[in-house]
N, C-alpha and C positions, 0 to 999 in steps of 0.2 A: 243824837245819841253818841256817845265818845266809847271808842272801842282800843281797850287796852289790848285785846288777844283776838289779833282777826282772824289767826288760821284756826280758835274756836269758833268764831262767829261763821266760818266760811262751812266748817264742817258742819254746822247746826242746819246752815241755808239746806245744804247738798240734803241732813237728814229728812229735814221737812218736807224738802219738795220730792224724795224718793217716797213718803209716805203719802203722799199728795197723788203720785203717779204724774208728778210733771214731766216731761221730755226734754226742758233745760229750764237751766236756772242763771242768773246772773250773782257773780258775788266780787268783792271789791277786788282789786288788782293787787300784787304785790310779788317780787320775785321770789318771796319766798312760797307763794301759794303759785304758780308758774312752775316751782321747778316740784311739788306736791300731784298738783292736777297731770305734769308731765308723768312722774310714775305710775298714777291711777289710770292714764292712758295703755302705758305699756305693760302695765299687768293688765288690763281689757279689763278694769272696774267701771271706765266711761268710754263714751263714742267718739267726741274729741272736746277741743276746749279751745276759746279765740279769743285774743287778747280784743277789745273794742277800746278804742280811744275817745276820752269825753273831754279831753283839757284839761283836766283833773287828776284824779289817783289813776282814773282808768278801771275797768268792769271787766272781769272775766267769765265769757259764756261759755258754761257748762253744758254738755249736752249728754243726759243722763244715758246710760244702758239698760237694757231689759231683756229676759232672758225667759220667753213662754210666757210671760206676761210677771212675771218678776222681777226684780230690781235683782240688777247684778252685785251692788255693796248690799249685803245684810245688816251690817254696821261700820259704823266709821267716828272715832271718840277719838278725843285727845288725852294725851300722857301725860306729858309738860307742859305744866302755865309757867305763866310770869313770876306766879308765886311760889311754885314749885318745879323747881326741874327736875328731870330723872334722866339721871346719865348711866350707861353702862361702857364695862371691857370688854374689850373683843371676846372675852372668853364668855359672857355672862348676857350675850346679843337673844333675846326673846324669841321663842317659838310663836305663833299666834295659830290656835286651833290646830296643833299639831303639824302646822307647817301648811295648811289650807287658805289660812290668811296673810297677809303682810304685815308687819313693822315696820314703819321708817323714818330713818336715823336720820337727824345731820350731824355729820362726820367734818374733818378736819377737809376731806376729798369731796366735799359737798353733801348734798341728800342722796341716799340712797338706801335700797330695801332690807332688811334683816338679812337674807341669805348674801347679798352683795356686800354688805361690812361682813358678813363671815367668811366671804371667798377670801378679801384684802385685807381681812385679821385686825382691822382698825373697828374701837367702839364710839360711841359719840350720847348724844340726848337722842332720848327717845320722843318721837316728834307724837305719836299716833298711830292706833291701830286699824285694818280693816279689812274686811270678810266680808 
């Protein structure tokens, strides 16, 4: 299977197996999905996450969160494809559910959350939302 948009394909993994009630899930490697799973970590969307090395691309284990027996993402969807991006200005950086979920950008200062391109006033492509 040839994968033009892994950090769709990674969100899919993550949504399925939240729907599943798996406790981790594996999905491809890539530093752009490392430094994704890093935020999802530090906003507490997931438990943790470990790069596993296979000779290859390399496999990122997720290890989901749950919360009274719910999933801690409610949802997690991508903004920008290949086909289409979506960029914003610092000034025009998304709210998500009123400030209950996350946006994350990559910026010029790298990836990081909606409210963190609003502290440093830098805008970028909108990566994905999640709640």
């Amino acid at each position: 299977m040839s994968r033009t948009d892994l950090i769709a394909d990674a969100f899919t993994i993550v949504r399925n197996a939240l729907m599943t009630g798996k406790d981790k899930v594996d999905v491809p490697a890539s530093n752009m999905l490392k430094s994704i799973f890093e935020i999802l970590k530090a906003e507490q969307y997931i438990e943790e996450f470990k790069v596993i090395e296979d000779n290859k691309q390399g496999v990122l284990r997720v290890y989901l969160k749950y919360e009274h027996g719910l999933p801690a993402i409610k949802n997690i969807s991508r903004i920008s494809t290949p086909g289409k991006k979506t960029y914003v200005g610092a000034k025009d950086i998304p709210q998500v559910l009123r400030g209950k979920g996350i946006a994350i950008i990559s910026t010029s200062k790298g990836l990081m959350t909606n409210n963190q391109a609003r502290e440093k006033g830098i805008g970028g492509e909108v990566v994905g939302y999640i709640w």
